[in-house]
N, C-alpha and C positions, 0 to 999 in steps of 0.2 A: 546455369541454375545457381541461386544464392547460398552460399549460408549464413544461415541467423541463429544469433544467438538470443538465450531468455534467461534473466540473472533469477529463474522461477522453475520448480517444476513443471516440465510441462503435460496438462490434460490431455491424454488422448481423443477426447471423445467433443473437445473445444473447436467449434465452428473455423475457428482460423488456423487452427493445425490440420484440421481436414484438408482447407483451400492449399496451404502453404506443399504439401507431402504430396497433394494431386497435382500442382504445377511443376512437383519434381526440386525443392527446394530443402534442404537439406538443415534439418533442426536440432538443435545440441541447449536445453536447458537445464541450467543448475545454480540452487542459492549459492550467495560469496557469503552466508550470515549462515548462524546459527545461533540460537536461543535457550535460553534457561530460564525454568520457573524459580521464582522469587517465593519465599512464604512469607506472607503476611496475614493483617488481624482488620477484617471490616468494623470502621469505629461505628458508624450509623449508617441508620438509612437514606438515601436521596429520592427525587421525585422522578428523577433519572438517572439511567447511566449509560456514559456516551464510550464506544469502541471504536477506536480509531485505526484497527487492525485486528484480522483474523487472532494473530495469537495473543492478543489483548485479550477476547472473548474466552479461545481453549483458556487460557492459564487461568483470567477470572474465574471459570464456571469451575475448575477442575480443584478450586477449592469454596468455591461459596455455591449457596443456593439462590437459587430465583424467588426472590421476595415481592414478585408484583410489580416494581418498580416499572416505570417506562423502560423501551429500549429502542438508543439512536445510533446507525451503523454508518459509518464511514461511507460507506458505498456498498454494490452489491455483490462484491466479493465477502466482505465482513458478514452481511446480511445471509449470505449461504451458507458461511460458516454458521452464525446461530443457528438457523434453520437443522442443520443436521445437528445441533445441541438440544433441538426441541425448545427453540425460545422463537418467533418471530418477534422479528424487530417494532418496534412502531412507527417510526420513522427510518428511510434512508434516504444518504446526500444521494447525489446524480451527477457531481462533480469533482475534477480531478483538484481541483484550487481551494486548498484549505478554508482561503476565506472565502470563498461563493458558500463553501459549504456550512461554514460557522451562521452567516449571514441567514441564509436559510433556514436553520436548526433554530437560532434565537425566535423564527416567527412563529416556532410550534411550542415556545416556551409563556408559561402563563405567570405572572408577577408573584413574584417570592420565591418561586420553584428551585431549586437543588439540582446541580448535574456532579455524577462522580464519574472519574475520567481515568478507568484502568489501563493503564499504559506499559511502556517500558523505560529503563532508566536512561535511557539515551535520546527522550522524546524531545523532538522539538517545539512543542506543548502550543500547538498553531490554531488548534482552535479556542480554547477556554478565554484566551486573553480578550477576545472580539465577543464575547456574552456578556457585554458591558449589564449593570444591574442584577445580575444573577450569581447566586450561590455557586461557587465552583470548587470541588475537591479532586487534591491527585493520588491515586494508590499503585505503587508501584509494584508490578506482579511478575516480570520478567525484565533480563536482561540481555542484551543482544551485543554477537560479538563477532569478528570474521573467523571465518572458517578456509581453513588451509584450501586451493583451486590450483588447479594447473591452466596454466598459459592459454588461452583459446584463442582460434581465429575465425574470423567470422569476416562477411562482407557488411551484415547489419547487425547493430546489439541493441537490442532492447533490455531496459533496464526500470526495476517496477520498484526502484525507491533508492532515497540516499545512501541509504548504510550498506546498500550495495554495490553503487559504485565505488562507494569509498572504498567498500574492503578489496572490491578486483583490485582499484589503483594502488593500494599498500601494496600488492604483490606482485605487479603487471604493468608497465606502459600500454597507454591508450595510444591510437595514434591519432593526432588530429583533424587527418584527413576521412577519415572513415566514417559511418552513415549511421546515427544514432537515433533512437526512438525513447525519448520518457514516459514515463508515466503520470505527467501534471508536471505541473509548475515547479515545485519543490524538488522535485527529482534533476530537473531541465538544470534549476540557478544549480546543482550541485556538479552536474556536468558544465558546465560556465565557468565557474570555478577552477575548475580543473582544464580549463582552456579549449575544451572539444567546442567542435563547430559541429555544423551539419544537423541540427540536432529538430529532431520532428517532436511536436509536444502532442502530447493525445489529452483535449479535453476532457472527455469520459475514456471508460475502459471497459469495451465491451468484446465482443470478437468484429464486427463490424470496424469499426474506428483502426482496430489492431491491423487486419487486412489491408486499411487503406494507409496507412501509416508507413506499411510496407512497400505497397505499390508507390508509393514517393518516394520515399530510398531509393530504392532500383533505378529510378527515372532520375533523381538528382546525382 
């Protein structure tokens, strides 16, 4: 039986923890990040405002109100997060690829329209730039930083964003031969970088895709 690692808390109650715990496979997840809200002051209103991450959302709402505004969620992780803020989103992506996802989001965008882009200070700011013709603001509402982890071993690591592998790798050699899972594109070139092979990209991020994702580590 495997172990897998997940640089995420992991849900108990998540269709692919089920699979993975029933096949007898042995699971140990925990962020390498941790985050701090930011204060800041909303200058105006937008036609939108796009979240590009769960704690984009908590940090925004945890100081400003819901003004009506549209709302565009990264994916349906994001999207759940609003949902327990009591916002449904108006829009979400369905893709792991920044730009599928900008690409997408610009065709729900009507001429002149406004998006404000709550982020963190560390963001690689992937999608605003591809809203060619559109109003684009940044507010910076958290900061993200690594958080102290001890050593793990794992037969596969799944890893649900850059700032997380980076902060394992600050404190930990990867080894190159070992069997990796990103989360999109962005995560993938961040493991590339850092020279890992083996490396499974997950289009979307659903429990489905994560499952199969799995089952190709093992087999590769």
């Amino acid at each position: 039986m495997a172990r897998i690692f997940i640089s995420r808390e992991i849900s108990s109650n998540s269709a692919w923890v089920e699979w993975a715990r029933a096949k007898g496979h042995h699971l140990h997840g925990i962020s390498c990040i941790q985050t701090q809200p930011i204060s800041f002051q909303k200058s105006e209103k937008s036609d939108w405002i796009f979240f590009s991450s769960s704690e984009g959302a908590k940090y925004y709402f945890s100081q400003c109100d819901h003004e009506q505004e549209k709302i565009a969620a990264m994916g349906p992780g994001t999207a759940e997060t609003l949902n327990r803020l009591g916002i449904t989103a108006n829009w979400v992506g369905s893709h792991t690829d920044p730009v599928q996802v900008a690409l997408a989001f610009s065709n729900q965008l009507s001429e002149g329209e406004t998006v404000l882009f709550p982020q963190s200070a560390q963001t690689k700011n992937s999608i605003a730039p591809i809203l060619s013709g559109h109003a684009t603001r940044h507010l910076i509402v958290y900061n993200t930083i690594p958080k102290t982890i001890g050593k793990q071993d794992a037969d596969v690591w799944i890893f649900s964003s850059p700032s997380n592998i980076n902060a394992y790798q600050q404190q930990h050699d990867l080894d190159v031969s070992h069997r990796y899972i990103a989360f999109g594109p962005t995560t993938a070139q961040a493991m590339e970088q850092l020279g890992l092979k083996n490396v499974f990209v997950l289009k979307q991020v659903n429990d489905d895709t994560i499952i199969e994702a799995i089952k190709e580590s093992l087999l590769g």
